[in-house]
PyMOL Python script that loads the backbone (N, CA, C, O; Angstrom):
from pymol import cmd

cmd.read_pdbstr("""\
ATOM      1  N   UNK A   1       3.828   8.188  -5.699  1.00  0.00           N
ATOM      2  CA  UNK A   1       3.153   7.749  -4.503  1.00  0.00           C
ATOM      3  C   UNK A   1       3.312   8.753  -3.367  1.00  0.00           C
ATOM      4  O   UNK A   1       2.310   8.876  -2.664  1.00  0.00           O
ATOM      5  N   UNK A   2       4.174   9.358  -3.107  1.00  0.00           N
ATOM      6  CA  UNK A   2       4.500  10.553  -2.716  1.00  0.00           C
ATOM      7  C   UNK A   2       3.800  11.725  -2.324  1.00  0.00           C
ATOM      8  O   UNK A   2       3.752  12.208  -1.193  1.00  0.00           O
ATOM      9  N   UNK A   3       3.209  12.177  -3.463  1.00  0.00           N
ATOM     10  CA  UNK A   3       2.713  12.929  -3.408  1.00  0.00           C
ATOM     11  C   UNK A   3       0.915  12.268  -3.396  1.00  0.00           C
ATOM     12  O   UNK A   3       0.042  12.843  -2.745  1.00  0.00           O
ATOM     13  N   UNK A   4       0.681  11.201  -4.099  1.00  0.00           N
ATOM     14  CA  UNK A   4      -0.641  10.819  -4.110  1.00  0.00           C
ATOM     15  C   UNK A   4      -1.344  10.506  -2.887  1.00  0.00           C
ATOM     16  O   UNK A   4      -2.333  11.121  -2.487  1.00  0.00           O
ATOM     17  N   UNK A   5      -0.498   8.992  -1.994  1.00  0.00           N
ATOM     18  CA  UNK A   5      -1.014   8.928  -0.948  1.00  0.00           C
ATOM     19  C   UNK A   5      -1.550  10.175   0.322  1.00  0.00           C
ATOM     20  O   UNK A   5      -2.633  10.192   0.907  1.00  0.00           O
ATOM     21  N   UNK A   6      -0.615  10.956   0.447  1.00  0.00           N
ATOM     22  CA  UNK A   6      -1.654  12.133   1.276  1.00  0.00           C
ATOM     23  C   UNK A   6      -2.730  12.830   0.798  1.00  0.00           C
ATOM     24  O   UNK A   6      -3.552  13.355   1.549  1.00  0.00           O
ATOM     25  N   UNK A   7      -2.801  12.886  -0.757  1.00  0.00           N
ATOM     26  CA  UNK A   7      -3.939  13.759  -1.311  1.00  0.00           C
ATOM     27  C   UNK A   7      -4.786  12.762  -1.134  1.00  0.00           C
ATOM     28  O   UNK A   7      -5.743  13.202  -0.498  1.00  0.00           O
ATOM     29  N   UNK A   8      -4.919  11.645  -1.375  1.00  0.00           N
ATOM     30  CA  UNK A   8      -6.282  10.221  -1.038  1.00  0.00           C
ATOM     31  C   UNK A   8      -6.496  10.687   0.583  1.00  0.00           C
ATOM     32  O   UNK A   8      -7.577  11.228   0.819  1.00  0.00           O
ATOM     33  N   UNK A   9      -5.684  10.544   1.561  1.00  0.00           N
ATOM     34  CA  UNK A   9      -6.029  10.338   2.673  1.00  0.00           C
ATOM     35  C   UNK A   9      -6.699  11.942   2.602  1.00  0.00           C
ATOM     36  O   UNK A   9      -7.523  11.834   3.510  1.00  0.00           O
ATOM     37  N   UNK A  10      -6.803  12.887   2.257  1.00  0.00           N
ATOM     38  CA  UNK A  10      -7.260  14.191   2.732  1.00  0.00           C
ATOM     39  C   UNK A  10      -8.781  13.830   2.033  1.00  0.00           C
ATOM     40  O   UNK A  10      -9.517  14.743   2.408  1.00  0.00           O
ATOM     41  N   UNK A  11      -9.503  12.958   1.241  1.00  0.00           N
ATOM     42  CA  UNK A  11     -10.436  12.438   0.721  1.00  0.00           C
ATOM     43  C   UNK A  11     -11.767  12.710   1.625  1.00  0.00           C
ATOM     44  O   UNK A  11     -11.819  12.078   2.680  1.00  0.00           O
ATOM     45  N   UNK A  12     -12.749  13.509   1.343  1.00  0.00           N
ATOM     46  CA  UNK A  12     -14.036  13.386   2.463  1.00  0.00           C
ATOM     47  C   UNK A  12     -15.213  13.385   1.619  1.00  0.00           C
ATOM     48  O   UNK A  12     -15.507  14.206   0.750  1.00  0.00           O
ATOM     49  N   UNK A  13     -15.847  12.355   1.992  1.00  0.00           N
ATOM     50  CA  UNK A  13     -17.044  12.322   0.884  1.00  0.00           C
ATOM     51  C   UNK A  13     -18.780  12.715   2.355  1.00  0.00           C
ATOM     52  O   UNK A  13     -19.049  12.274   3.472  1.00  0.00           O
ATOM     53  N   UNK A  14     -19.289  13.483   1.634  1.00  0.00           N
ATOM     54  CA  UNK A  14     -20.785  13.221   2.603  1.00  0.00           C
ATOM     55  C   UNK A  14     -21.089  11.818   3.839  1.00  0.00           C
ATOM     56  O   UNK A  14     -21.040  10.673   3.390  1.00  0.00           O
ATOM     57  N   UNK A  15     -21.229  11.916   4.546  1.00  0.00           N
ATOM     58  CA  UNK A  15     -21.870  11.058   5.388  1.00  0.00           C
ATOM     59  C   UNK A  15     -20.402   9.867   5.405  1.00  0.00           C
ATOM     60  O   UNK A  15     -20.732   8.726   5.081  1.00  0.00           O
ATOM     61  N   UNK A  16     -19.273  10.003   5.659  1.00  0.00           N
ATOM     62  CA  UNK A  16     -18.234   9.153   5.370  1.00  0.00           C
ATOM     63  C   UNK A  16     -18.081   9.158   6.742  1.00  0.00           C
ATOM     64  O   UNK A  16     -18.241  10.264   7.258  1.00  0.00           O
ATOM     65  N   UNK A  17     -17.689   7.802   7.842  1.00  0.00           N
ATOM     66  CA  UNK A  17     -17.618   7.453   8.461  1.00  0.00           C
ATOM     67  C   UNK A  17     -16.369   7.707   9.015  1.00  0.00           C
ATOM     68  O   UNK A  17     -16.072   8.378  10.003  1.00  0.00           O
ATOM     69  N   UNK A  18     -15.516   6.925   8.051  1.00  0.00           N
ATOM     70  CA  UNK A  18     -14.405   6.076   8.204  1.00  0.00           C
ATOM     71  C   UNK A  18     -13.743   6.895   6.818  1.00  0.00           C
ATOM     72  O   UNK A  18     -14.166   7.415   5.785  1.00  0.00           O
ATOM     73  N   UNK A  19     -12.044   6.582   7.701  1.00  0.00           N
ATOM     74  CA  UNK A  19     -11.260   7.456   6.244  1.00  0.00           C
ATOM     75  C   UNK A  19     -11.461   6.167   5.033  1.00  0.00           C
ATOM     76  O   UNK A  19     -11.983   5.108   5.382  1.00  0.00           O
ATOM     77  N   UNK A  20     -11.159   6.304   4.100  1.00  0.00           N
ATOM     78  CA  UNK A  20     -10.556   5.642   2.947  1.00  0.00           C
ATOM     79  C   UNK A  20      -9.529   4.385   2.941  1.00  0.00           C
ATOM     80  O   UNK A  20      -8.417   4.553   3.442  1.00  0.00           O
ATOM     81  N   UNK A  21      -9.788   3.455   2.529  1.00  0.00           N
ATOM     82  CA  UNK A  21      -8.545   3.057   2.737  1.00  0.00           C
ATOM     83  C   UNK A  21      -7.811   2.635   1.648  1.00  0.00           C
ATOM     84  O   UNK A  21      -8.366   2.371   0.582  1.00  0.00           O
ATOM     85  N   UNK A  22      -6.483   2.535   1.826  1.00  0.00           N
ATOM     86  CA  UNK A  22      -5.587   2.364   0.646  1.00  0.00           C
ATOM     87  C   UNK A  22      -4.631   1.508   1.122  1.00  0.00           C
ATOM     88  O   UNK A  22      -4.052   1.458   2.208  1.00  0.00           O
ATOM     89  N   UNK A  23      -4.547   0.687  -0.106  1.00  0.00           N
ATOM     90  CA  UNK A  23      -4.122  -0.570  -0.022  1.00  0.00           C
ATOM     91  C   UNK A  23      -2.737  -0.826  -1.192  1.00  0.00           C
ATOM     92  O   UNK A  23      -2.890  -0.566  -2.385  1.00  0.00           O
ATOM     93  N   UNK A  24      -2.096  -1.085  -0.924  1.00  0.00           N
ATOM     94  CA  UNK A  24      -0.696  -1.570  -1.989  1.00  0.00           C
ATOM     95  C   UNK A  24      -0.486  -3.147  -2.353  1.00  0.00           C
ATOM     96  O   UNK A  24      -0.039  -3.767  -1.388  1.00  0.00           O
ATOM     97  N   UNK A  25      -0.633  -3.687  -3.145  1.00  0.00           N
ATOM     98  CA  UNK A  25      -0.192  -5.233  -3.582  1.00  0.00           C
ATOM     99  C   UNK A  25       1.242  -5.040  -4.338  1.00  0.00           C
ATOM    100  O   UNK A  25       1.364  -4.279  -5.298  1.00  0.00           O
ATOM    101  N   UNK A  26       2.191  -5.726  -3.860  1.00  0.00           N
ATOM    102  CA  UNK A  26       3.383  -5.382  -3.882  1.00  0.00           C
ATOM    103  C   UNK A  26       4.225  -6.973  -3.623  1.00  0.00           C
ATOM    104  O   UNK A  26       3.669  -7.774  -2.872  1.00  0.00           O
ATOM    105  N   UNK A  27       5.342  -7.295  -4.167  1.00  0.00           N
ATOM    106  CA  UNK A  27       6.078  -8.707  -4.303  1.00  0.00           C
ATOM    107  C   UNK A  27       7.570  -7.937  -3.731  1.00  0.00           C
ATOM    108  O   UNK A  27       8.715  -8.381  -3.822  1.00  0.00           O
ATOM    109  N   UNK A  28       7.200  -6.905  -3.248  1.00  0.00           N
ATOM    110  CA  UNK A  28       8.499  -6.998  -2.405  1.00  0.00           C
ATOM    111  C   UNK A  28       9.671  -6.716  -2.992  1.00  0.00           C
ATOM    112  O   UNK A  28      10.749  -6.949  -2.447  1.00  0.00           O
ATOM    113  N   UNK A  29       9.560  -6.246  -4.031  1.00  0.00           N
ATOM    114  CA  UNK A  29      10.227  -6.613  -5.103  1.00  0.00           C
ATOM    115  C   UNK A  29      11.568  -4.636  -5.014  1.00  0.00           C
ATOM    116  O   UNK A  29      12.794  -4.531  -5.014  1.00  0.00           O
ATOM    117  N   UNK A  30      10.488  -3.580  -4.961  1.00  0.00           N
ATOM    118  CA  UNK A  30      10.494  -2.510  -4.845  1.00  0.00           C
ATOM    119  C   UNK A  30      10.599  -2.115  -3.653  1.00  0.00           C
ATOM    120  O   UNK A  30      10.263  -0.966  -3.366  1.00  0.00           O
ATOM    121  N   UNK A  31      11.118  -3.040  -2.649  1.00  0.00           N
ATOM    122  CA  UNK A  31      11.477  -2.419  -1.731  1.00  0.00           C
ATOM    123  C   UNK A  31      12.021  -1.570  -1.123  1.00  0.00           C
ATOM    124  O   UNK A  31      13.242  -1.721  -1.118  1.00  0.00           O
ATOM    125  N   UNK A  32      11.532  -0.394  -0.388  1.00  0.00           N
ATOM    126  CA  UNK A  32      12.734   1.011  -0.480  1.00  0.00           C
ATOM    127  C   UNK A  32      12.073   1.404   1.021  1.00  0.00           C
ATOM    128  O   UNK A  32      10.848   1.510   0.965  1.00  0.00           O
ATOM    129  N   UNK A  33      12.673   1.645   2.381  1.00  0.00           N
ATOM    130  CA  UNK A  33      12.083   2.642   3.707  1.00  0.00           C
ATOM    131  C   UNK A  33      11.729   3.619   3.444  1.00  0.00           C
ATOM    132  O   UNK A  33      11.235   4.248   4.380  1.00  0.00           O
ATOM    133  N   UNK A  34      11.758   4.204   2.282  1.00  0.00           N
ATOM    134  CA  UNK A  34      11.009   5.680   2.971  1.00  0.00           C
ATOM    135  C   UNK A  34       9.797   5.069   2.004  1.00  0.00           C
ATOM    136  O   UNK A  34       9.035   6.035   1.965  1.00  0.00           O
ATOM    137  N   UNK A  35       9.141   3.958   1.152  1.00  0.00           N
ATOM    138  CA  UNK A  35       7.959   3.470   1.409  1.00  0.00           C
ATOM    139  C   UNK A  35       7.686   3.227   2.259  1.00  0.00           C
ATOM    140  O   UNK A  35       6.471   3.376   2.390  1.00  0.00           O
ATOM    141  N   UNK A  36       8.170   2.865   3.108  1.00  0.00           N
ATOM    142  CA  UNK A  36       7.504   2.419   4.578  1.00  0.00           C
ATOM    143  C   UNK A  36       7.369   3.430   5.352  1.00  0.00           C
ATOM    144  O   UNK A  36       6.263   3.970   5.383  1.00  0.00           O
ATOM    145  N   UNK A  37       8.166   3.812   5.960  1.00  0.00           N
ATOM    146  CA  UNK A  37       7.746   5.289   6.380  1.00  0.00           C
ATOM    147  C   UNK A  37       6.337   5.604   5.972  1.00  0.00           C
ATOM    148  O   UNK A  37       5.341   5.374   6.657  1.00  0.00           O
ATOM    149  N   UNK A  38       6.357   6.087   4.927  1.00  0.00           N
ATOM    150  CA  UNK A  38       5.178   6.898   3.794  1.00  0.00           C
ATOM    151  C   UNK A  38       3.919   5.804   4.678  1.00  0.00           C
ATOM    152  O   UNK A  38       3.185   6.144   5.606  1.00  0.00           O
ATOM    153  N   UNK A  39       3.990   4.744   4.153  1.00  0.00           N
ATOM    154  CA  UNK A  39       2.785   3.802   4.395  1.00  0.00           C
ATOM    155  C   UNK A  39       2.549   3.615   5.486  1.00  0.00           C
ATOM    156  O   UNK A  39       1.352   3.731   5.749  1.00  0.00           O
ATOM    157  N   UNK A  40       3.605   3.197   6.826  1.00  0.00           N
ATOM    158  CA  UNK A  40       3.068   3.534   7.967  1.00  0.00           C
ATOM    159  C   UNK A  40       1.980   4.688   8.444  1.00  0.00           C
ATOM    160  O   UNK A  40       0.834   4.661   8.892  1.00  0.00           O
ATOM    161  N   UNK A  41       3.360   6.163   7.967  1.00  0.00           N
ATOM    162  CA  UNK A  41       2.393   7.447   7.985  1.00  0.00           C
ATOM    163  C   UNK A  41       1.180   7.714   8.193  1.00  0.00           C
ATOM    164  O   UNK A  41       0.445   8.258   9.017  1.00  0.00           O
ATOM    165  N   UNK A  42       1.156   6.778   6.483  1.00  0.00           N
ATOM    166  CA  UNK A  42      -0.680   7.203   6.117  1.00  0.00           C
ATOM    167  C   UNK A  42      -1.482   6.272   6.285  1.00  0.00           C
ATOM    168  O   UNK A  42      -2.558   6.428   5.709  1.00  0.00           O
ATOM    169  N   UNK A  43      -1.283   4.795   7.216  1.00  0.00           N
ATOM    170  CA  UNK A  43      -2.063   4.078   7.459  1.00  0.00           C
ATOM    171  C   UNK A  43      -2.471   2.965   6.322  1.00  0.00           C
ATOM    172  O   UNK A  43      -3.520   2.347   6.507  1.00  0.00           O
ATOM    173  N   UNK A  44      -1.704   2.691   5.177  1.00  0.00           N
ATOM    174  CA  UNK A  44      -1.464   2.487   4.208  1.00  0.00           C
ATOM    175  C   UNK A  44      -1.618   0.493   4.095  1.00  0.00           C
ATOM    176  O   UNK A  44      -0.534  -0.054   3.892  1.00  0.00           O
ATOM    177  N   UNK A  45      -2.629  -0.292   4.196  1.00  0.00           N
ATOM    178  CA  UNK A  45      -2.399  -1.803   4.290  1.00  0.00           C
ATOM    179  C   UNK A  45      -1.691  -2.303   3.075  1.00  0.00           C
ATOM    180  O   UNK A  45      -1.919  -1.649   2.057  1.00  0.00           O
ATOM    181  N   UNK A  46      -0.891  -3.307   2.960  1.00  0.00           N
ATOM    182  CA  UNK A  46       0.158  -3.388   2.046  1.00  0.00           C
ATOM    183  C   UNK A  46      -0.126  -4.746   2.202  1.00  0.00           C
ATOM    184  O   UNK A  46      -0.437  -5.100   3.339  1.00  0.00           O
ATOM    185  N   UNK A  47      -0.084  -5.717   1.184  1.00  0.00           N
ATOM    186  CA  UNK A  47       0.039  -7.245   0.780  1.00  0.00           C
ATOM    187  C   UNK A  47       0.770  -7.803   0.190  1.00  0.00           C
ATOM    188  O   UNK A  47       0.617  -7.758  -1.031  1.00  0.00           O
ATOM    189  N   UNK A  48       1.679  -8.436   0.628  1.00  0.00           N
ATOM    190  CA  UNK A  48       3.040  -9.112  -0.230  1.00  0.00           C
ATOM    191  C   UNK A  48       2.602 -10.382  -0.761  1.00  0.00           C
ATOM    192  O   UNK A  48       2.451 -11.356  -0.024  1.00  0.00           O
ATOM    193  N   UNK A  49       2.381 -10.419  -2.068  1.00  0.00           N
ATOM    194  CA  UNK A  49       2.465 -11.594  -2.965  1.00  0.00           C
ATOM    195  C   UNK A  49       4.007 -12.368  -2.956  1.00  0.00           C
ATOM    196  O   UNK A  49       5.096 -11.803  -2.850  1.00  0.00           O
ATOM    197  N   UNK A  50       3.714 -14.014  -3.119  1.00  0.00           N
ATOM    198  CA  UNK A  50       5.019 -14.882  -2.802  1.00  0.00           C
ATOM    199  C   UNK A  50       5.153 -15.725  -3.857  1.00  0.00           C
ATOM    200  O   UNK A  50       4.755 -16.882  -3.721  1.00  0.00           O
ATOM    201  N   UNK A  51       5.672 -15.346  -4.963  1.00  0.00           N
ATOM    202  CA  UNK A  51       5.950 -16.181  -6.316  1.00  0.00           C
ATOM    203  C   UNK A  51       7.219 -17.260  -6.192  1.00  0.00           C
ATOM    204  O   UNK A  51       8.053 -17.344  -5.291  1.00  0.00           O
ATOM    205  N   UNK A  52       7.101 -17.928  -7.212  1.00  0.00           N
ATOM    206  CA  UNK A  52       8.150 -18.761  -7.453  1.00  0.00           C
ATOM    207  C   UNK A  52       8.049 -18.639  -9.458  1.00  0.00           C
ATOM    208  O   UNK A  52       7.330 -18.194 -10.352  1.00  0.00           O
ATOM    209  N   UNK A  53       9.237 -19.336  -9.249  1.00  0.00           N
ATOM    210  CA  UNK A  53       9.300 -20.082 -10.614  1.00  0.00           C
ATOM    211  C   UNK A  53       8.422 -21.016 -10.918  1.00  0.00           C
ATOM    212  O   UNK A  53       8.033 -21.847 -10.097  1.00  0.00           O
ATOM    213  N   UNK A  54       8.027 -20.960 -12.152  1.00  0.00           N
ATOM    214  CA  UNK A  54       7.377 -22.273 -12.993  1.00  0.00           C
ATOM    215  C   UNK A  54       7.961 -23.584 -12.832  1.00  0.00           C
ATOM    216  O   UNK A  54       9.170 -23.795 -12.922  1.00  0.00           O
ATOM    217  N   UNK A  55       7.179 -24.368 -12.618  1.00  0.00           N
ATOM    218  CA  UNK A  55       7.681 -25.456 -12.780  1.00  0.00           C
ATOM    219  C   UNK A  55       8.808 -25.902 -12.203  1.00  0.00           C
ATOM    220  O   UNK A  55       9.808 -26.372 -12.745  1.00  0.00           O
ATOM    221  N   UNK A  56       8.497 -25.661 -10.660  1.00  0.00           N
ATOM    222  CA  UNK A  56       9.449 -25.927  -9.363  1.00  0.00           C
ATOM    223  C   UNK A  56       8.754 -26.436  -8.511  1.00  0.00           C
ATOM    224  O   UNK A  56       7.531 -26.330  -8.423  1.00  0.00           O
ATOM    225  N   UNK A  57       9.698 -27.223  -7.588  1.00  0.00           N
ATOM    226  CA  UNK A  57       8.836 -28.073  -6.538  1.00  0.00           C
ATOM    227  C   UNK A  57       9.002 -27.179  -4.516  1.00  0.00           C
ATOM    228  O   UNK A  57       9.859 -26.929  -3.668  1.00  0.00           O
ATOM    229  N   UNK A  58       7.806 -27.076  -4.707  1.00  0.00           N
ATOM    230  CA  UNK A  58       8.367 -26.428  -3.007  1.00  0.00           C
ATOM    231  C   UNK A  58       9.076 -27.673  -1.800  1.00  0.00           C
ATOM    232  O   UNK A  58       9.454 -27.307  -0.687  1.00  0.00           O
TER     233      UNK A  58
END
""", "prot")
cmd.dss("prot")
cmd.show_as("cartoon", "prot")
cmd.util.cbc("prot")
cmd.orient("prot")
């Protein structure tokens, strides 16, 4: 991710408005700051999925 996310953001297609955007779906699970960092950086929208166990009562 490292190295990928800046090569996406350097991305320019004809008649492109607006940069790219890149998005992460993520459970939080892999949590580490210098992802964040990174994703702040590059403008990066991120979505935390909220699981449970099977067959549990909230």
């Amino acid at each position: 991710m490292f190295k990928l996310i800046p090569q996406l953001r350097e991305i320019r297609y004809p008649n492109m408005t607006y940069p790219l955007e890149i998005g992460v779906i993520t459970n939080g699970y892999l949590y580490n700051p210098e992802f964040t960092e990174l994703f702040n950086q590059y403008s990066v929208d991120i979505v935390v999925s909220i699981d449970r166990k099977k067959n549990t009562m909230i």
